[in-house]
N, C-alpha and C positions, 0 to 999 in steps of 0.2 A: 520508695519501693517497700511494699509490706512481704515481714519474712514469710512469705509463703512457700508450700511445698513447689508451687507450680514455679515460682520466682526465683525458688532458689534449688538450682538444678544447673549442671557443668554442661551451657553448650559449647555443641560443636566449632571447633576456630581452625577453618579451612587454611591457614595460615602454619599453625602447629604441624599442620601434615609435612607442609615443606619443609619445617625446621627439621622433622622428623625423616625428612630425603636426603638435607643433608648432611645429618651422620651417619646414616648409612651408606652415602658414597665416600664417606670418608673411611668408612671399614674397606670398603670395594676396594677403593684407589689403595691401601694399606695393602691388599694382599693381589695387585696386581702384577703383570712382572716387569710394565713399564717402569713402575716404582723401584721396584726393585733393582733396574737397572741404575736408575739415577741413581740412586741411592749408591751401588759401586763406583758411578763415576765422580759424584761430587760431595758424598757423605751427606745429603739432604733427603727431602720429600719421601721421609719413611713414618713422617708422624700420624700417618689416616687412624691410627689408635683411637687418639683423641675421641673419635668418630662417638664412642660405646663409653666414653665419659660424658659426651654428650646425651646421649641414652640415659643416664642414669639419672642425673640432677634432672630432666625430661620425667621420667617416671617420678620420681619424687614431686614434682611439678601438680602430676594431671590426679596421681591418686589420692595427694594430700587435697587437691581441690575439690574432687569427687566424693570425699568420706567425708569432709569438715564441713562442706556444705550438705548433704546426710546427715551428720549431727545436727546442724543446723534446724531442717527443718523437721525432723523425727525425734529427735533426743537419741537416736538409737542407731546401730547399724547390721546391717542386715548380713551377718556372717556368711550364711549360706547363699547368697545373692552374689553375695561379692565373690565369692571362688569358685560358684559356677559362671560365672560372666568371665571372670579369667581364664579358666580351666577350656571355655567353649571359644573363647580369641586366640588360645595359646597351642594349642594342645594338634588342632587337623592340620597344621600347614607343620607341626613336626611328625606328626606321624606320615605323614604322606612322605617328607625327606624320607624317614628311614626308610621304608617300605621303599622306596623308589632308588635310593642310591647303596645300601647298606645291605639290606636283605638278599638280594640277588646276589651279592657279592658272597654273604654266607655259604648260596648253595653253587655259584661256580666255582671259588677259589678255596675249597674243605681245608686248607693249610690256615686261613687266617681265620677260620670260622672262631676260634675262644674269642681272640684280640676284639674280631665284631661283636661278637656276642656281648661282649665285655663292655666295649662301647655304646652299644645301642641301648643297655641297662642304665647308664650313666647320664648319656642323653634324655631318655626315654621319662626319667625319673629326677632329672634336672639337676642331678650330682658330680656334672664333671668337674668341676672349679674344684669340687674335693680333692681326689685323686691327682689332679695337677698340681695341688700344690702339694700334697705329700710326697709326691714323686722327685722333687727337690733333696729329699731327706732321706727318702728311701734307696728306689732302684728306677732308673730314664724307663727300664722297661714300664713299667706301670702305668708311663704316661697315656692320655688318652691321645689316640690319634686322627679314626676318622669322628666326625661330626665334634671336634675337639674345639669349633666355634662356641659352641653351648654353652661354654662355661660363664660366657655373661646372661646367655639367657636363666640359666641355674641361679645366679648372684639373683637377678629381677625377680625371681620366684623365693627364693627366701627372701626377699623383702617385703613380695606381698602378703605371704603365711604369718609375716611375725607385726608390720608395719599396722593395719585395722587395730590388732591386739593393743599395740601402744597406743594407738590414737583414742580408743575412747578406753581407757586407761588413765590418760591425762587427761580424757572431758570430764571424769569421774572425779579425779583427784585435784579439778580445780586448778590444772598445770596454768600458768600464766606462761604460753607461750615466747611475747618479748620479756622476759622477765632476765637478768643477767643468768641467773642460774641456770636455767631453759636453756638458752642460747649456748654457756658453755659446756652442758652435756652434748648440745645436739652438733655444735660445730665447732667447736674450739678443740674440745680433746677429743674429735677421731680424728682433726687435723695434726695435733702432737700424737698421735698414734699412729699416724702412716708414716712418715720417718723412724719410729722406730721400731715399726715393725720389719722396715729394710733391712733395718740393722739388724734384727734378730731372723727374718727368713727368705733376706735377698730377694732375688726376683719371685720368688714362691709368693710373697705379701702383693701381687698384683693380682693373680685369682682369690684370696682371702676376703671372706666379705665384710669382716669387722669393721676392715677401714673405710670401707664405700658410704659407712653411716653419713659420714661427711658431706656426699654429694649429693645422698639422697635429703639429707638433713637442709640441705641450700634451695631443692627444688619443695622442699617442706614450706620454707622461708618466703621463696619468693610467690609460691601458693598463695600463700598468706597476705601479700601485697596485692598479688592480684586480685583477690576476694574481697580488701575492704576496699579497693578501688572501684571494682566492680559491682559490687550491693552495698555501698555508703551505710545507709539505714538498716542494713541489719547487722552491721561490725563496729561501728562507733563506739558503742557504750558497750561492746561483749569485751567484760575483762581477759576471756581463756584468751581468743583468736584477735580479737581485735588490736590493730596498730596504736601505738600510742599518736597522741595529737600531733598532726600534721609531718610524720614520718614519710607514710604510702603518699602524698601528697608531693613530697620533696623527694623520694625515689624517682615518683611518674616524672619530674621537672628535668628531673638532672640525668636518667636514663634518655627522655624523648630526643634532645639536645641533639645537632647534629653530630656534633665531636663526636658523643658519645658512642654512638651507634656506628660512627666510623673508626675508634679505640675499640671497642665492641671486634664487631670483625674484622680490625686488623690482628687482634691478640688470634682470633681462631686460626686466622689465615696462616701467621707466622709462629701459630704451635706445629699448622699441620706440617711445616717446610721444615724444622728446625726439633722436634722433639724426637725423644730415641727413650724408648723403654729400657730397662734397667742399669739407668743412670742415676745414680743416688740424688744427684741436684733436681733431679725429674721428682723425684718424689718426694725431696725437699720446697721444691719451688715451683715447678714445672704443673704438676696434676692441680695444686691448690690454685693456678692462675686458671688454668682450662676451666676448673669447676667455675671461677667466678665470673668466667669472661661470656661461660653457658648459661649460669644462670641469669645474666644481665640479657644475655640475647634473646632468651626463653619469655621474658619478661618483655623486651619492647616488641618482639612479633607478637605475642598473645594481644597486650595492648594495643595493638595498630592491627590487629586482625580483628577486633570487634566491630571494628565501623568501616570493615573490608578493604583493610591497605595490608600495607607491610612486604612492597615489593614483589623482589622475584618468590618469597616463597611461598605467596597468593596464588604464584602462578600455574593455567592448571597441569604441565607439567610436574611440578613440583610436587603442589600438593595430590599427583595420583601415584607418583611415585614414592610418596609418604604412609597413601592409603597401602600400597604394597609393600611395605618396606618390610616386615618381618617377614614375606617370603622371600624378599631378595637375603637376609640378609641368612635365614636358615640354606636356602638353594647355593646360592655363591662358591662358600668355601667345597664345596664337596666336587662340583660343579666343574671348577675351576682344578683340584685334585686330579679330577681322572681325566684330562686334557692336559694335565703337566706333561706326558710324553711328547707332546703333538708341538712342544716347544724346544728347540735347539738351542743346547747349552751357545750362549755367545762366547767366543771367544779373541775378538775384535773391541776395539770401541769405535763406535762410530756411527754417523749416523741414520745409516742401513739399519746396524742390529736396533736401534730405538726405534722407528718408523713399525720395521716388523712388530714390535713388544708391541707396539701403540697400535696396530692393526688385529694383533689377535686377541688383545683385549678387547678392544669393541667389539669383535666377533662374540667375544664371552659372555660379555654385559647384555648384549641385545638377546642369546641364549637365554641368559638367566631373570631377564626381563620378561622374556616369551613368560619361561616356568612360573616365575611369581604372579604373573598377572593369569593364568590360567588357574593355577592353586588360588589365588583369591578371588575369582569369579567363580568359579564352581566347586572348590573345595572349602572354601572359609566362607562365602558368604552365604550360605545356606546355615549355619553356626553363630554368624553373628547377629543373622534374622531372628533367631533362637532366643540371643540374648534379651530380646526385648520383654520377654517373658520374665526377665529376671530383675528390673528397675527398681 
């Protein structure tokens, strides 16, 4: 395979979409109130978190493979390319939230118009993960409240403002990616830096984006295997990006494996049942298994989605509910918010009040299905036609 521009270029892997479905029904299922209920009765099935850890080492994943293959065939990258392509993916299925759930609210309910205001600035401008975690330190009031999902989309946005900047940084500087050195700026110590960052800002260090290097740094990694697997002849002999001998080869072996892929998603399955945010052993043990158990996953669907497998999340379910995911994942919370009345406090346990919880959730889902698939057929994808202009 010659490194050509045409040759080396990030397609599409209808497979990734699914992966990308299913951490957003793991946000979904997290802020359900079926969940929620379990969760009273059995101290389980609150971990849907995981969902947006999966998101991350995911973005680290598609954008490290997208720019290094850019370097690849240009020597260069195209700054302004890259952040209006982001800018025109990211930007109309949030404004249309606020505009839609936020706004109107400004002008019926004039008592909370600052708080909105406040909020919609935060959102708007991809800084709420700021304010939330200062609010830890300062005053609860400060907290953001509505559109207060954002705060991972905020984290994904400064990684992509700062992330290009590094990447050809290091094409410049001759970084040997595997190199030990490499390896332990990019994942060793933000992994010693997320415990103690616990220790210095408690749960505040779960919006902080210093430590997310980590995951983003895994989905950098496994970019990176995916690429010499996938273009052999153009990664071989590149000292920056290239695998050393027979690394990516023994990865592909011992990922395809069935065990594997069954340790693989048993680890996701039994994060999402058993994990609980600010629990210090969470962030001792907990986050750093999720990253690795995502990046192993991320890695055999892309690989089994090139020659059209890779199970259910081939499926076109899946993968259309992947291609909507960032409207599901902006509509949800808000969605879900102003239908919290329309829920009665249970006060029972039994299995009446779960049945109901599990009834108006799917009520909500299929809601906020409708929205995201409507926002993405006529509101984003007129934006992302757009983006072709920008290649």
């Amino acid at each position: 395979m010659s490194a050509t521009g045409a040759t080396l270029r990030f397609q599409h892997n209808p497979a990734l979409d699914g992966l990308r479905a299913l951490a957003v029904l793991l946000v979904i299922w997290q802020h359900s109130h079926t969940a929620t209920l379990l969760y009273r009765k059995t101290g389980f099935f609150i971990g849907g978190f995981i969902g947006v850890d999966v998101f991350f080492v995911l973005s680290g994943f598609l954008i490290s493979s997208i720019l290094i293959l850019e370097i690849k065939a240009t020597g260069r990258i195209e700054y302004r390319n890259f952040y209006v392509r982001r800018a025109l993916g990211l930007i109309p299925a949030l404004m249309l939230g606020l505009a839609l759930f936020l706004v109107p609210r400004c002008v019926f309910q004039p008592e909370l118009r600052s708080s909105l205001l406040r909020d919609i600035a935060y959102a708007a401008t991809y800084t709420t993960n700021i304010p939330r975690t200062l609010a830890r330190f300062l005053s609860p009031d400060t907290q953001p409240f509505y559109f207060a999902h954002t705060w991972s989309l905020a984290i994904e946005e400064q990684f992509y403002l700062a992330f290009p900047l590094f990447l050809f940084g290091a094409y410049r500087r001759r970084l040997r990616f595997f190199s030990g050195a490499a390896a332990l700026r990019l994942l060793v110590l933000p992994c010693i830096a997320l415990p103690l960052s616990f220790l210095l800002f408690r749960e505040g260090a779960y919006d902080f984006p210093v430590w997310r290097i980590g995951q983003f740094g895994l989905g950098l990694y496994a970019g990176l295997i995916y690429l010499n697997l996938r273009h052999p002849d153009a990664f071989a002999s590149d000292p920056i990006y290239g695998a050393p001998a027979g690394v990516a080869a023994h990865v592909r072996t011992a990922l395809s494996a069935p065990a594997a892929r069954w340790l693989t998603g048993t680890a996701i399955l039994i994060s999402a049942c058993v994990c609980r945010s600010g629990r210090p052993e969470m962030y001792v043990i907990g986050f750093p298994i999720v990253s690795l158990a995502a990046a192993a996953m991320i890695l055999q669907v892309a690989l089994a989605g090139i020659s059209g497998g890779s199970g259910m999340f081939a499926s076109p379910v899946m993968t259309y509910l992947g291609r909507i995911s960032y409207g599901l994942y902006v509509f949800t919370f808000p969605i879900w918010q102003i239908t919290e009345g329309c829920f009665r406090k249970e006060t029972v346990n039994g299995g009446a009040a779960l049945l109901r919880a599990l009834a108006g959730d799917t009520v909500l889902l299929a809601a906020t299905t409708a929205v995201a698939a409507l926002s993405f057929h006529f509101v984003e994808t007129p934006f992302l036609r757009w983006k072709r202009n920008f290649t």
